[in-house]
N, C-alpha and C positions, 0 to 999 in steps of 0.2 A: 343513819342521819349524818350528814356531813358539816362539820363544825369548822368557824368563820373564826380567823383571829387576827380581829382589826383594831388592837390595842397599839397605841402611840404611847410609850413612855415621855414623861417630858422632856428627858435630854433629847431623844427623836426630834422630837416636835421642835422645839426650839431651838435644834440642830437646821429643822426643814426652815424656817421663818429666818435665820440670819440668812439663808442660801438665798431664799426669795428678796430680803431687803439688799442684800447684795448685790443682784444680777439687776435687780432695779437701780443701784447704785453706779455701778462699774457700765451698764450698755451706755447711757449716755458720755459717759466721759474716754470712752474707747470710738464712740462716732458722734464727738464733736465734731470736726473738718466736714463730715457730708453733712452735719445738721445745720451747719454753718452754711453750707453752700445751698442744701435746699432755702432756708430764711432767705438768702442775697439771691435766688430766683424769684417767689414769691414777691417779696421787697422792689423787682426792680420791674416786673409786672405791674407792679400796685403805679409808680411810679410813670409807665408807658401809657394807663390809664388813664392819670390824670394830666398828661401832657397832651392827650389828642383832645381835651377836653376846649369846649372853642371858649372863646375871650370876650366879653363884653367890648372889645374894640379901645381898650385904652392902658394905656401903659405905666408901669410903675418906676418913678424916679429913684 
């Protein structure tokens, strides 16, 4: 019979859970600049949208 030893001590554990809140921590702030520049595509999409949009025919002073 082949025995399984899938014991996590809690320094493990809580060793694995600061990795995980870190890498969630540190990805965004290591690709700011692309995340930045995807938002100012999206953003400027949104913006091409609402300029081809037509005009009731009267202008604002």
């Amino acid at each position: 019979m082949a025995y399984v030893l899938a014991y996590i001590d809690p320094g493990s554990g809580s060793l694995i859970i600061q990795a995980v809140v870190a890498t969630v921590v540190a990805v965004p702030f290591f690709l700011r600049h692309q995340i930045a520049r995807f938002v100012r595509v999206i953003r400027r999409r949104d913006d091409v949208s609402v300029a081809d949009e037509p005009t009731n025919g009267t202008r604002s002073r």
